[in-house]
Phi, psi and omega in degrees: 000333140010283177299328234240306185296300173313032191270329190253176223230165188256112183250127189300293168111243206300187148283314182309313180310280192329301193286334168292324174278345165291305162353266194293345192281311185321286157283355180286320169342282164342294177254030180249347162076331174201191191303169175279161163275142171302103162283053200289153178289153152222181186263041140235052185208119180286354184262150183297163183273188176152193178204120173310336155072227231271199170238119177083312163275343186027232179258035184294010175270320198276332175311310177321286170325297184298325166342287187284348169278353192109350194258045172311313177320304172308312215271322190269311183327309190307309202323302209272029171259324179321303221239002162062003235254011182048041168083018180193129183211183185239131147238212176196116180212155183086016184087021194223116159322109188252128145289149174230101191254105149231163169098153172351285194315286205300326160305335161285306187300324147322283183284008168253348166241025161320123183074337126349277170212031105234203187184159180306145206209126176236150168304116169329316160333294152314306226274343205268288197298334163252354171061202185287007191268018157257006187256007179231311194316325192309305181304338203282276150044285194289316168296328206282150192260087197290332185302329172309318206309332178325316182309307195296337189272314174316321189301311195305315180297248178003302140315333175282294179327310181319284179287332203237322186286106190243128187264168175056042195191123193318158170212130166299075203323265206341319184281326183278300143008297203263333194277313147345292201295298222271342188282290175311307222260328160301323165226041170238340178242010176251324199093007209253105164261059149251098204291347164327311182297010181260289193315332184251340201273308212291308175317273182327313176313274201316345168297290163317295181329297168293353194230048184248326166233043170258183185284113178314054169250134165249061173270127190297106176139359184282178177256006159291313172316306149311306164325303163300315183283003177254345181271329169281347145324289171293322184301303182296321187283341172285335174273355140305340189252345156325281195304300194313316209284297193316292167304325202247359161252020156258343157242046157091330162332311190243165154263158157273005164247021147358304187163194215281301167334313157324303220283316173304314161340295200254038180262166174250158193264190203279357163265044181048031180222140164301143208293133195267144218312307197297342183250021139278322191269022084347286195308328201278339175293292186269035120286327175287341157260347170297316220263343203252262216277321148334302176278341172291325170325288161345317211266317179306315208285324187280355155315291163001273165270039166268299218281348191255359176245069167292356155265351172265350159328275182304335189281345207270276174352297173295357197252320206286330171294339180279325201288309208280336173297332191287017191247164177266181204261142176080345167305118176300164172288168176198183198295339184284311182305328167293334171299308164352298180300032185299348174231027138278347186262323178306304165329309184306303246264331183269008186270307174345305161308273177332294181238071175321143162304314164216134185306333170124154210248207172217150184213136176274136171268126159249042209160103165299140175198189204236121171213138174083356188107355202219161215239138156215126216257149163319140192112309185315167193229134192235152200222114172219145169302117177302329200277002200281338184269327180303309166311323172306100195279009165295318235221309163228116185300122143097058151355305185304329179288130187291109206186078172325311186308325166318327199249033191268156163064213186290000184061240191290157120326143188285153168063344148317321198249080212223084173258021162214039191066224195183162185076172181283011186254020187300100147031121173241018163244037171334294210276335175310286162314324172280320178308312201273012167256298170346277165293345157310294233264331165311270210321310189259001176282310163310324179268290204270156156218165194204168177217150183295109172283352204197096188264124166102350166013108202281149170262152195218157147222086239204070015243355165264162177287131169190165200297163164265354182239014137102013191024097169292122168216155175251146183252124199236109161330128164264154211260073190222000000 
C-alpha cells in the first residue's frame, strides 16, 4: 500500500499554483540576480552531479511539464545522459533536494536494503493529507483473507454492467472504471451497498488524488488545498459510518470480521487502546484510495489496448470462455478461475509495462553508501521510477511494442519490471489488484467488445496516466 499512497506524481493542478510558483520564481529571482549554481560533481568531489535548478522551485516545472505530457522518462534519461552518471544524478522538486537512482542496479539496491541503508521516506503532502495511514495500512492486506472476496468484487462488476454500462451508446471508460474501483473498495472496506456513497466518495477522491504530490501551498484555490478540504470531507462522512458500525456491532448487526471497518473498530494501537474514530477514517481513507485511482487507471488503458489489438482481444475472449464453461450458470468467480487467466494477466502485466499505473516511489538514506562511483550520504532523499526500466529496449526489445508474450516462462530481468515496487514495502495490495482487474477484464469481455470514439487519443498525467476526454468508447454486445 506504500506504493499506492506514493501513487500520484507532481501535478501543477489550478491556475492559482501556476501564478504562486511564477511568484515566488519571480522573487528568489530578483533577488539572487541569476540561477542557483549547478552542483555538478568535480573531482574532488564524491556526490552526484545534477542540478538544483531555480530557488524554491528547483527544477520542478520542467518535471511537471515532461509529467504531463507523458514524458517522465525523458526527464530522467536527458539528465543522466548529461551528466554521464552511471544512472544516478541530484535535482531538485517538490521543494526537496533529490537523488534520482535508475536502470536495474538502482532498483535492486533500493529494494534489497530497505531498512539498511534507506528507508520509506513521505513527502509533506502525504505525511500532511495521510497522516497515520501508513503506520497501519501495510498490514491489512497481508491479514485480510482476501480470496473469498472474489465472489463479492464479482457481484460488484455485474452490477456495474448492468446499470452503468450501455451498449450502443458512448461510454466513458474512466469514469465507469473508477465508479467500480469505489464500488468494490465500499464493500470490502465499509461494508456499503449503498450506491450513494461511490457519488460522495468520487469527488473528494479526485481531490486527494491530485494533491498528493503538488505543490505545498495550502492557499485557497491551489490543489494542496482542495486536497486537505477533501480529506475532511470524507473524514466527517467515515466517521458517521464508523459510530453506526459501532452501534449495529453492539446489538449484534455487524460481526467483527465483516471487513475492514469491523476489523479496525476493534484493532488496538500501541498503546493498548482502541483506535480512535478520526484515525480509523484515516487509516480508510488511503485504503479507499489505494483500492480508486490507480486501478481505475489500469482498467481504462487496459480497455484501451484490447480495442487497438483485436487479436490479443480474442485471445482475452477465448481464455475467459474456457473460464466460464467451467462454471454453473450464475456462479461466481473465485481464486481458482483467476489462476486460469494466465494470458489475460499476461495482457495486464504488459498494459502495466507500457503505462505503469504508478510512477514510482521515494526513500531517505539512514546509512551512507555508494552507487555508480559516487557517495550518497545519510539524510539524502531518493526518487526513482517505473518508467525509465519499463522503457528500456536493454530490458524489452522494441519497448513500444504491445507484446503480452514477454511475460511468458521466467519473464522480465529480475527488477525491470517493478510496477508494484520491490522489496519489503513491494506493494502488498498486489494480490488486490490482480483480483479486481482479472474481474473487471471476465465481466466485460464476456458481454462486450468495443471500438475507440477517439483513436489516437492524446495521454496526459496528472497524477495518473489517463486519456484527456477520459476514453469514449461504444460498447457492442456480442451476438452469441
Amino acid at each position: 500500500m506504500e506504493q499506492y499512497l506514493f501513487s500520484s506524481a507532481f501535478v501543477m493542478g489550478a491556475s492559482a499554483t501556476t501564478l504562486l510558483i511564477i511568484i515566488f520564481s519571480f522573487l528568489f529571482h530578483s533577488n539572487s540576480k541569476q540561477k542557483v549554481a549547478s552542483i555538478v560533481g568535480h573531482p574532488h568531489s564524491r556526490s552526484p552531479p545534477g542540478s538544483r535548478g531555480w530557488p524554491f522551485i528547483g527544477e520542478t516545472l520542467d518535471y511537471l511539464s515532461k509529467l504531463r505530457n507523458g514524458n517522465i522518462r525523458e526527464f530522467v534519461v536527458e539528465r543522466a545522459k548529461k551528466y554521464g552518471s552511471s544512472n544516478v544524478f541530484t535535482t531538485s522538486i517538490i521543494g526537496h533536494p533529490m537523488t534520482i537512482m535508475c536502470g536495474v542496479e538502482g532498483n535492486k539496491l533500493l529494494f534489497h536494503n530497505e531498512n539498511k541503508l534507506v528507508k520509506v521516506w513521505f513527502p509533506y503532502t502525504i505525511e500532511k493529507i495521510f497522516e497515520k495511514t501508513h503506520v497501519f495500512v501495510l498490514t491489512d492486506f497481508e491479514l485480510m483473507a482476501l480470496f473469498k472476496y472474489i465472489g463479492t468484487i464479482d457481484n460488484v462488476m455485474q452490477l456495474e454492467l448492468k446499470t452503468q454500462w450501455k451498449p450502443n451508446k458512448p461510454a466513458i471508460v474512466r469514469d465507469l472504471s473508477g465508479r467500480y474501483t469505489i464500488g468494490v473498495a465500499c464493500r470490502l472496506f465499509l461494508g456499503s451497498r449503498d450506491s450513494s456513497m461511490i457519488e460522495k466518495l468520487e469527488k473528494p477522491e479526485k481531490d486527494i488524488a491530485a494533491g498528493i504530490i503538488s505543490i505545498p501551498i495550502d492557499f485557497p484555490g491551489t490543489t494542496f488545498n482542495r486536497a486537505l478540504k477533501a480529506v475532511k470531507k470524507i473524514t466527517t462522512l467515515l466517521v458517521e459510518v464508523i459510530r453506526q458500525r459501532k452501534v449495529d456491532l453492539a446489538i449484534g448487526n455487524a460481526c467483527t470480521t465483516q471487513d475492514i471497518l469491523s476489523e479496525m473498530v476493534n484493532a488496538i494501537d500501541e498503546n493498548d487502546e482502541l483506535l480512535k474514530e478520526v484515525d480509523i477514517a484515516t487509516h480508510l481513507i488511503g485504503l479507499i484510495h489505494g483500492g480508486y485511482d490507480p486501478i481505475r487507471c489500469g482498467l481504462t488503458f487496459i480497455v484501451k489496448y484490447l480495442a487497438e489489438f483485436p487479436q490479443v482481444y480474442d485471445l482475452v475472449f477465448r481464455e475467459q470462455m474456457e473460464v466460464k464453461k467451467s462454471k454453473e450458470e450464475n456462479e461466481a468467480l473465485n481464486w481458482e478461475d483467476l489462476k486460469k487467466m494466465k494470458y489475460s494477466w499476461n495482457v495486464v502485466q504488459e498494459v502495466f509495462r507500457l503505462t505503469p499505473p504508478i510512477l514510482g516511489t521515494f526513500r531517505e538514506v539512514i546509512k551512507d553508501f555508494t552507487f555508480g562511483g559516487y557517495t550518497i550520504t545519510k539524510g539524502d532523499k531518493i526518487h526513482w521510477t517505473t518508467y525509465y526500466t519499463h522503457w528500456d529496449s536493454t530490458y524489452f526489445p522494441s519497448p513500444e511494442k504491445f507484446d503480452p508474450s514477454r511475460f511468458d516462462g521466467k519473464g522480465p530481468l529480475p527488477f525491470s519490471y517493478v510496477p508494484f515496487g520491490g522489496g519489503p514495502h513491494m506493494c502488498p495490495g498486489s494480490d488486490y489488484v490482480k483480483m479486481v482487474t482479472l474481474v473487471f477484464m471476465h465481466n466485460i469481455v464476456m458481454k462486450y467488445k468495443w471500438e475507440l470514439l477517439v483513436p489516437n487519443e492524446k495521454v496526459v498525467v496528472d497524477p495518473h496516466p489517463r486519456p484527456t476526454r477520459g476514453l469514449p468508447i461504444r460498447l457492442l454486445p456480442h451476438q452469441i
